[in-house]
Each structure stands twice: as structure tokens, then as C-alpha cells.
C-alpha positions as CSV (number, residue, x, y, z in Angstrom):
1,X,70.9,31.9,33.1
2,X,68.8,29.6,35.6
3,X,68.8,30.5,39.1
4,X,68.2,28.2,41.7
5,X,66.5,28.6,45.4
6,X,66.7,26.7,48.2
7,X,65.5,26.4,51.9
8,X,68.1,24.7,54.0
9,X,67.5,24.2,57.7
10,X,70.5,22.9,58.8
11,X,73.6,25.3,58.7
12,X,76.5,22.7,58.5
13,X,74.8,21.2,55.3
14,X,73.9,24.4,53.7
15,X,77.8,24.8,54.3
16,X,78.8,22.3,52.7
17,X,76.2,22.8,49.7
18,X,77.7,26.2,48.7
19,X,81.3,24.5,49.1
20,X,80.5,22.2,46.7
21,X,78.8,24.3,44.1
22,X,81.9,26.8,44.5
23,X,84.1,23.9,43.2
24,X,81.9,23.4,40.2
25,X,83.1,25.4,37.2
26,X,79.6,25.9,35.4
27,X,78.5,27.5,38.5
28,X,79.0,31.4,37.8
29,X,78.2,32.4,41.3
30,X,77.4,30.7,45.0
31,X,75.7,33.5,47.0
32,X,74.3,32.8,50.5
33,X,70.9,35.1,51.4
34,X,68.8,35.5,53.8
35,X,65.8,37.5,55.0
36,X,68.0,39.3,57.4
37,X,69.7,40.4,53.9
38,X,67.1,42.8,53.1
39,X,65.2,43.9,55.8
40,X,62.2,46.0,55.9
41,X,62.6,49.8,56.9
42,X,60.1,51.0,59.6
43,X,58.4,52.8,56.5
44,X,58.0,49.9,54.1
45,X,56.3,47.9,57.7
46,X,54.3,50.5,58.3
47,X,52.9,50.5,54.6
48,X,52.5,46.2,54.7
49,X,50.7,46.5,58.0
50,X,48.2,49.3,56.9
51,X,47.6,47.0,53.3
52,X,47.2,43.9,55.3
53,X,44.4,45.7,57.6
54,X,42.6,47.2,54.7
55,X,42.8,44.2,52.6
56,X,39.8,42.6,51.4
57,X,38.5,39.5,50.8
58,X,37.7,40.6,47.3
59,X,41.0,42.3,46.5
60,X,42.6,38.8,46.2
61,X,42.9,36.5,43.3
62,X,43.6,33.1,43.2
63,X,47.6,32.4,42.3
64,X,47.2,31.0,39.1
65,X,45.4,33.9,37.9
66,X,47.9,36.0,38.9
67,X,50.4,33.4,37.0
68,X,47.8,33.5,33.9
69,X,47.9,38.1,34.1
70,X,51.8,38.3,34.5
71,X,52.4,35.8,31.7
72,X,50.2,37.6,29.1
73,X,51.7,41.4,30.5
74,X,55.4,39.7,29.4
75,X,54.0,38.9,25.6
């Protein structure tokens, strides 16, 4: 199964988008999210705030490292 995610800006299109990919029958499902969907308890903030103000500079790599470390975890 692929999945597929896009970012619509204009409501009446994204509409119409999910309408149309309802009709088609290799579609197996048309699901509409959002970040209001899931949104963060006052623990799970509290948590990403302290991170981000104790995060250094150092405790980053760059994104295609990260790519390069989760690819060879899945082997």
C-alpha cells in the first residue's frame, strides 16, 4: 500500500479532491486530517518546550543522516 500526503490551501478544491478520489475504485480509503486531529496534551507541550530549550546545537544531525541511520536500523 502507498499512501499519499498532501497540503491543500484552499477548502473548496481539497473538496472536490477527496470527492474525486472516493469515486475511484483502487482508492481503498479517502481520509481528510488535520493538525487539529491530534492535538498535543498540555503534557506532551510541556515536554517539546523543555527539549526545544535544552537543545543544543550539537544534538542535531543533518536530515540525510538521519535518512542514512533509520534506513540501516530497518535492514
Amino acid at each position: 500500500m502507498q499512501q499519499l500526503i498532501l497540503n491543500i490551501n484552499d477548502a473548496s478544491k481539497m473538496t472536490a479532491l477527496l470527492n474525486f478520489l472516493k469515486t475511484l475504485n483502487y482508492v481503498s480509503s479517502v481520509e481528510k486530517v488535520s493538525s487539529e486531529a491530534a492535538p498535543l496534551s498540555k503534557e506532551q507541550k510541556a515536554v517539546l518546550d523543555e527539549r526545544r530549550k535544552t537543545a543544543k546545537e550539537d544534538d542535531y544531525i543533518p536530515w540525510n543522516e538521519a535518512k542514512k541511520q533509520l534506513k540501516s536500523k530497518r535492514k
